[in-house]
N, C-alpha and C positions, 0 to 999 in steps of 0.2 A: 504493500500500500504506500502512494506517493505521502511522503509530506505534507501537510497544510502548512500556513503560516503559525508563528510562534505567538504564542498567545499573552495578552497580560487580562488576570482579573483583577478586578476591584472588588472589595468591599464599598460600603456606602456609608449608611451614617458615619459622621464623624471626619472620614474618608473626605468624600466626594459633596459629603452636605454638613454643616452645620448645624443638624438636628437630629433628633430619635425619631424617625421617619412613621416609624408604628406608634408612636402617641398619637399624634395628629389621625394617622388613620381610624386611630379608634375614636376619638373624640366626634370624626365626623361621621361616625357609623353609627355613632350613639344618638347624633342630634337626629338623625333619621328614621332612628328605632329600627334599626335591623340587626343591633345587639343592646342586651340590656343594657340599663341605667347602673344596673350594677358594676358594669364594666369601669366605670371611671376606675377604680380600683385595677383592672390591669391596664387600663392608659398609663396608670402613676407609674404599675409596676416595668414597663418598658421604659419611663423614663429612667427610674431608680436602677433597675440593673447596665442599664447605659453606664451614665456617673456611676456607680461602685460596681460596677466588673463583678458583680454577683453571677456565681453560677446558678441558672435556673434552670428551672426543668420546662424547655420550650416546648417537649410533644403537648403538655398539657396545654399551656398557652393556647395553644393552636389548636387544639381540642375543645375546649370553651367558646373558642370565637369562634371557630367551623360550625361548632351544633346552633349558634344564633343565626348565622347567615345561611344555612342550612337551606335550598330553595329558593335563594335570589337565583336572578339572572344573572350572566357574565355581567352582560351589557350593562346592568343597571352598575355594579358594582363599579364596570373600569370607569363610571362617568362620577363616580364619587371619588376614585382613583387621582382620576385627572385633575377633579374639585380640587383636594388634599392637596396634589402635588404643586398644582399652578397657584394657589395662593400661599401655601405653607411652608413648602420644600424648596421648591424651586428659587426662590429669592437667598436663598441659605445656600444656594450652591456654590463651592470654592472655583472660584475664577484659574486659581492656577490647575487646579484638576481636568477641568474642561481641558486646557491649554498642555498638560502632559497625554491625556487620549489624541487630541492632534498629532501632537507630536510622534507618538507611538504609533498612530496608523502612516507619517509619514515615512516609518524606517521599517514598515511591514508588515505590524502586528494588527495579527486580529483583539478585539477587544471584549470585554464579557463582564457582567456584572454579577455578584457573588454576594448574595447579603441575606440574611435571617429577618429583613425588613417581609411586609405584607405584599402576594403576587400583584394585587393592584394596583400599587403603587411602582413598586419595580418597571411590571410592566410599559407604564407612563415615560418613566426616567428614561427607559431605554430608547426609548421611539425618541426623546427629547434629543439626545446625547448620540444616537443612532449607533450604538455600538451593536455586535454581532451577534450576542447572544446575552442573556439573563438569566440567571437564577435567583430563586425566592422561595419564601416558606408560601403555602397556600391549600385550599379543599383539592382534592378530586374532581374535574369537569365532567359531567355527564349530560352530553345531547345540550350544555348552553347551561345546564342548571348546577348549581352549586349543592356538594354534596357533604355530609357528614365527615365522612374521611380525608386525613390528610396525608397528603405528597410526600411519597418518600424517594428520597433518605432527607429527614429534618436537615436543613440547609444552617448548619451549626454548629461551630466544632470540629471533630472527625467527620462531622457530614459532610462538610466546605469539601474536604477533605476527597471523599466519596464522589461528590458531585462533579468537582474539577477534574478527577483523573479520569472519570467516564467520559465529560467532555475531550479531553484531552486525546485522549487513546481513539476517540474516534475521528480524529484530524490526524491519526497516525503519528501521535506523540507521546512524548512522556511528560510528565511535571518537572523534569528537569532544564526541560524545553520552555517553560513557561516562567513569567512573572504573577507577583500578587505583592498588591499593595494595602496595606490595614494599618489602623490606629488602637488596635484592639488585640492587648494580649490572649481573650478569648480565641486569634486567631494563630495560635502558634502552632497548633499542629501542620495546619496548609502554609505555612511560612518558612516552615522547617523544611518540607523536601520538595518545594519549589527550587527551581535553578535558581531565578535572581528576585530574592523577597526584601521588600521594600516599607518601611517603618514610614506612614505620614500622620503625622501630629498626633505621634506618640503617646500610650497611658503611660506612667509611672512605670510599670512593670515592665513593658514592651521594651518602651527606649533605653532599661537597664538593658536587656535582652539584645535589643538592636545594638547598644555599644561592645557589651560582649563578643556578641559575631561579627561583629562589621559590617553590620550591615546600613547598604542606606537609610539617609533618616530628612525626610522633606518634613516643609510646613508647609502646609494649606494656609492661609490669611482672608485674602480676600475674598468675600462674598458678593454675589452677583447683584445681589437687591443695594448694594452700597456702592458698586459701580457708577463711577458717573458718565453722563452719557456723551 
């Protein structure tokens, strides 16, 4: 099997945006009642495991929000997606981020996003950013309707993990052929046997880690909604 191009993933929050991407989606699923009210409690809890790098137990996460949305439509969803993203997200995005995906499709990389963020919103990002591929945590699609069960392998972790070298292996590569870039020591197992893994705007933990191995270490700053035009 030929070679595809070399791949770089991303992570997101944090990464590539300025914010805990799954707050905001839950906030606006809630004002629509397509998950409970109760939920403010795991809008917090996405934002809290964000700031303190708590390890959670994300099947469940994604098991609570799955059985609420249970029976929406795609369609309805990706348009609360795009809600989310275009007023919430998207002004949080790191201007230099944007500006290293250019770069990296100039020198031949394909590009893919990697995040434990919600399919609906992902999906948005991608189409914004137009990179090659996406991954996300999310239900099962069945025939357009949203179902109980979720997507496996949990895109988290060793999942990252899972998910990247399936992509990978089917562009006839390996992960050593590949980048990934995160701020999130949650990401060190896919960091670890990537060929060139990439530390931007570092946790605490990470950038101990990133200076240990040498690895690169960027800062994200600038955000697009502070851009002047």
């Amino acid at each position: 099997m030929n070679k595809g191009k070399p791949i770089a993933f991303f992570d997101v929050d944090k990464t590539l945006c300025d914010c805990y991407s799954g707050f905001y989606t839950t906030i606006e699923l809630m004002r629509r009642n397509i998950i409970k009210k109760r939920r403010i409690l795991q809008a917090l809890f996405y934002n809290t495991i964000g700031r303190l790098h708590i390890n959670a137990n994300v099947r469940r996460l994604y098991e609570i929000a799955v059985a609420d949305m249970a029976g929406t439509h795609i369609d309805d969803i990706l348009k609360i997606g795009r809600h989310t993203f275009d007023r919430h997200v998207k002004p949080t995005m790191f201007v230099e981020g944007m500006e290293e995906i250019e770069a990296l499709r100039g020198q031949g990389y394909a590009v893919a996003l990697l995040s434990s963020a919600p399919y609906m919103l992902i999906e948005i990002m991608q189409e914004f950013l137009r990179t090659d591929a996406a991954f996300s945590n999310g239900p099962v699609i069945e025939n357009g309707i949203l179902t109980r069960k979720v997507r496996e392998p949990i895109c988290y972790k060793e999942g990252k993990v899972q998910v990247a070298r399936q992509y990978a292996e089917a562009q006839g590569l390996t992960l050593r052929d590949c980048k990934f870039y995160s701020d999130s020591i949650s990401d060190l197992p896919l960091l670890s046997v990537v060929g060139h893994p990439v530390a931007v705007n570092p946790d605490y933990k990470l950038k101990r880690e990133a200076l240990r191995r040498r690895w690169p270490i960027l800062q994200f700053r600038h955000r697009l909604g502070s851009r002047k035009p």
